[in-house]
C-alpha positions in Angstrom: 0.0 0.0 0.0 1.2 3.7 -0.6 0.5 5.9 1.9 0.7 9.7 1.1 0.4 13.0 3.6 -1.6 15.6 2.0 -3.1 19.2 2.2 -6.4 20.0 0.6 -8.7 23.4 1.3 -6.3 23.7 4.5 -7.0 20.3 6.0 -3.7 17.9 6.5 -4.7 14.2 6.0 -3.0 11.0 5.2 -4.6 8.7 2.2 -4.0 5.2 0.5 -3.0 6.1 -2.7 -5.1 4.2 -5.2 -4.5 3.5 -9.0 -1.7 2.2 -11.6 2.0 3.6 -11.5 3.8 4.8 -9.2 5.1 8.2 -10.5 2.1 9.7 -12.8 -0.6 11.6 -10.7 -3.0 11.3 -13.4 -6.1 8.8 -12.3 -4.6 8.3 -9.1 -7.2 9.1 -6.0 -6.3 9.1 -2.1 -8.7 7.3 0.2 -8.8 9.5 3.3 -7.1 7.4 6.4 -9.1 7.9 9.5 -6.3 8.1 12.1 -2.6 7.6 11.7 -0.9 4.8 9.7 1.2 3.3 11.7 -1.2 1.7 14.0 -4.5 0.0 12.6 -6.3 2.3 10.9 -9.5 2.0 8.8 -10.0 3.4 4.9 -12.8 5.8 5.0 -14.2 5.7 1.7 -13.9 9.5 1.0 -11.3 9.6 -2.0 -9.4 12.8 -3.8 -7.9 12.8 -6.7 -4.4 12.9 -6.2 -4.0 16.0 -8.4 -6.4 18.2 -6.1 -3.9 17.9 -3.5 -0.5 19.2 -2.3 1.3 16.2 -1.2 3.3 16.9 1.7 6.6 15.1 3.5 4.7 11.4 3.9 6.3 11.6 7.5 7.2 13.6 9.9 10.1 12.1 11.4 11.1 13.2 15.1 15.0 12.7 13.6 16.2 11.7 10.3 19.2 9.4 10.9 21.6 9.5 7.5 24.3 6.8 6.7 27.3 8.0 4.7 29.6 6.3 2.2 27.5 3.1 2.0 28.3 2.5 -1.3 31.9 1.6 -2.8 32.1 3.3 -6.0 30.3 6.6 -4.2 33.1 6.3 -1.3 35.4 6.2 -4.7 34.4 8.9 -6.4 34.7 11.4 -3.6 38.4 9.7 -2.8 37.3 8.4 0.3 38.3 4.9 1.7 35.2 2.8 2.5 34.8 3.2 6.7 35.0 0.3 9.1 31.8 1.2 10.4 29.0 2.7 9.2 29.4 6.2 9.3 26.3 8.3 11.2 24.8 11.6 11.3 21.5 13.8 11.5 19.4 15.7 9.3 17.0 18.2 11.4 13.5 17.9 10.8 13.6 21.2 9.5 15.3 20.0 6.3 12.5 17.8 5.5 10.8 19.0 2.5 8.1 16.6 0.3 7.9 16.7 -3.2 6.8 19.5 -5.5 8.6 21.5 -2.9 11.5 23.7 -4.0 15.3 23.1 -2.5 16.9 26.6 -1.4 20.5 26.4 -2.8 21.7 28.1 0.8 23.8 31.1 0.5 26.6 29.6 1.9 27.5 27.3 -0.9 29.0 27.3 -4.5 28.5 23.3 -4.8 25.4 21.9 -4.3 24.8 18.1 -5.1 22.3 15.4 -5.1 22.3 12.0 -3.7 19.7 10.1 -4.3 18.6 7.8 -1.6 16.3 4.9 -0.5 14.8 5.8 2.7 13.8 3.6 5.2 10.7 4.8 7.5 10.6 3.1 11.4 7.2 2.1 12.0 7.2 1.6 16.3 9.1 2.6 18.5 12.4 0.3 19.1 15.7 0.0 20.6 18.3 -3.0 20.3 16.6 -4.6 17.8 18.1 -7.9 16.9 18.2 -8.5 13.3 15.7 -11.3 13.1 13.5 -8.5 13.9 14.1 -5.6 11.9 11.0 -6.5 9.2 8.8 -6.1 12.5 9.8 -2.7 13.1 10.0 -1.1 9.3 6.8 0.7 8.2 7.8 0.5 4.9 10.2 2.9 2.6 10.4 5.8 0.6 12.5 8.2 -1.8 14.7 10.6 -0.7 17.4 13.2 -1.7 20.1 14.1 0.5 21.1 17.6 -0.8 24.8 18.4 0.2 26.8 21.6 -0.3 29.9 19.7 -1.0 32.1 22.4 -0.7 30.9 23.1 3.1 31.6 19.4 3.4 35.2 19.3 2.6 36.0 22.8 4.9 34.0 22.0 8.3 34.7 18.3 9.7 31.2 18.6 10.9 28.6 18.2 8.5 26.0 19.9 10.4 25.4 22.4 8.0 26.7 21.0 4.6 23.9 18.4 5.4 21.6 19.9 7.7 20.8 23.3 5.8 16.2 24.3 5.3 15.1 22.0 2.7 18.2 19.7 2.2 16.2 16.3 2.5 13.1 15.9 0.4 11.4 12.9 1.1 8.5 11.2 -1.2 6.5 11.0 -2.8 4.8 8.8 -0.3 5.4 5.7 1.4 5.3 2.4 -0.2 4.3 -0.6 2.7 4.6 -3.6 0.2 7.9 -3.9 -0.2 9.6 -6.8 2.0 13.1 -6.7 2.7 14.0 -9.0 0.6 12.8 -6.8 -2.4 14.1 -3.5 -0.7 18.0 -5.4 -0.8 18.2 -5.6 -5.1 15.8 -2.3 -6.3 17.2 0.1 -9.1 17.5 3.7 -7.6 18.2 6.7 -10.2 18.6 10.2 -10.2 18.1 13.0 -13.5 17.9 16.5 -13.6 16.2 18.2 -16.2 15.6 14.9 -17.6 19.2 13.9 -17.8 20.4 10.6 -15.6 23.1 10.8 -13.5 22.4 8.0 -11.5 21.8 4.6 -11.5 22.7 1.9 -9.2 21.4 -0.8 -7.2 20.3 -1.0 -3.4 22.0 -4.4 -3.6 25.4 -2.5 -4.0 25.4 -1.0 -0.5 28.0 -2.2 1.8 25.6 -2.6 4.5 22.6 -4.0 4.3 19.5 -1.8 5.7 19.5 -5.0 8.7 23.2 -3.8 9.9 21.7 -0.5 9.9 19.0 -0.9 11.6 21.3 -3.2 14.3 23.6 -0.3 14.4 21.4 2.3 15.3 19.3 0.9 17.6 22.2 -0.3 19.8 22.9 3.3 20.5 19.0 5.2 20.2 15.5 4.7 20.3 13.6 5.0 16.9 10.4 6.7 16.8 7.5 5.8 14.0 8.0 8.1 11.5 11.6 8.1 12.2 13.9 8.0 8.6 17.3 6.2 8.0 18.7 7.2 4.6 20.8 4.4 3.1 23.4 5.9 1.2 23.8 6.8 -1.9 25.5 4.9 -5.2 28.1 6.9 -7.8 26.7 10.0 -9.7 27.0 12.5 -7.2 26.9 16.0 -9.1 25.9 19.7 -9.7 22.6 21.2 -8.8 21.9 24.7 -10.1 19.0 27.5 -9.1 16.4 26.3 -12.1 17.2 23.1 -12.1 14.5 20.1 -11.8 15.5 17.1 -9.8 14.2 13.8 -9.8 14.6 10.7 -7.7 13.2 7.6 -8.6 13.4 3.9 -6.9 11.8 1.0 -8.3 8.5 -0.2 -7.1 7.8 3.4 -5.1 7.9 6.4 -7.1 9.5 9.4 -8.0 10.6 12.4 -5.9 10.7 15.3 -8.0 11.9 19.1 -6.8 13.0 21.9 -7.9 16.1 24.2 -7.1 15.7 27.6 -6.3 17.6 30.7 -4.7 16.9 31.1 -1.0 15.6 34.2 0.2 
């Protein structure tokens, strides 16, 4: 099931997305959710098209915990050596943007890339999860974008800001719940911009599998629902520019789609 968070007439709802495809709005419809998704909820009958709405972030995650150089030829490309452990760090939840929404190349940068992600959304709350476990606490996945101003990056050994900055992580366009983990380990993940690809890899190419991760974390915090994990990203890193359209898209979920614009 896809679940989308939407705005209509000033009203924010979540809604089973209904129809075929996963990145075309046209024909698709939102059954209204009455309460929240991650615990039982009922369908209520009362659909919207999907092109009346605004969709919004599909979560709102109390942190958004990103994983870095999880993929070899990535690690490669940036001439970094692949780490011994998986290497950690936050996005606020103020850099959560959904998609349709623009990304505000931040003032402070002359290098802003891309990296197109599969995100993993937490669906209970959890803490030292063994691995036999982790399908039980996964509320299913979605597409994201972890905007970096790569020159920030390389200067500050922190990468609070070069990571962290308003609207660096769009996340979207909604979240897709059939996907097992079996399926999430081998799906093709690309990114374009104006049209043009840049990337295309393979969630099966990540050094870590999104079980390590999940091991990882939750030996040192508790995971909310709603919570993210970004997985990496494969080779293909590049250039975003004010005016420029970007799109990521993972198989079997969708396409996240925003555009760049000058901040302020």
């Amino acid at each position: 099931m896809r679940i989308a968070r939407f705005s209509i007439d000033g009203n924010v709802a979540f809604g089973a997305v209904e129809g075929d495809g996963t990145g075309d709005p046209a024909g698709l419809v939102l059954d209204i959710i009455k309460g929240i998704p991650y615990a039982d909820f009922e369908l209520s009958g009362t659909k919207v098209p999907l092109s009346k709405v605004r969709l919004l972030p599909p979560v709102l995650p109390n942190k958004v915990v990103a994983i870095g150089r999880n993929y070899a030829e990535h690690a490669a490309e940036l001439g970094n050596e692949v780490p011994d452990v998986p290497v950690a760090f936050f996005k606020p939840t103020t850099s959560v943007i959904g998609s349709g929404d623009a990304i505000e190349y931040p003032a402070f940068s002359q290098e802003l890339h891309h990296e197109a992600e599969l995100a993993v959304v937490i669906g209970r709350m959890c803490r030292d999860v063994p691995r036999e476990r982790v399908k039980d606490v996964i509320f299913g996945f979605t597409c994201a974008n972890d905007v970096t101003a790569r020159d920030v990056q390389k200067r500050e050994k922190q990468w609070a800001r070069a990571k962290g900055f308003d609207t660096s992580c769009p996340l979207g366009p909604w979240v897709e719940t059939g996907i097992d983990l079996a399926a999430a380990h081998d799906l093709t993940i690309q990114c374009t911009v104006n049209g043009e690809q840049r990337q295309l890899g393979r969630t099966s190419d990540m050094i870590r599998s999104i079980e390590d991760l999940v091991v990882h974390l939750t030996e040192a915090m508790t995971l909310l629902p709603g919570d993210v994990i970004l997985t990496g990203t494969p080779a293909g890193v590049g250039p975003l520019n004010v005016g420029d359209e970007v799109a990521v898209t993972i198989e079997g979920i969708g396409t996240l789609t925003n555009k760049v614009i000058k901040r302020g």
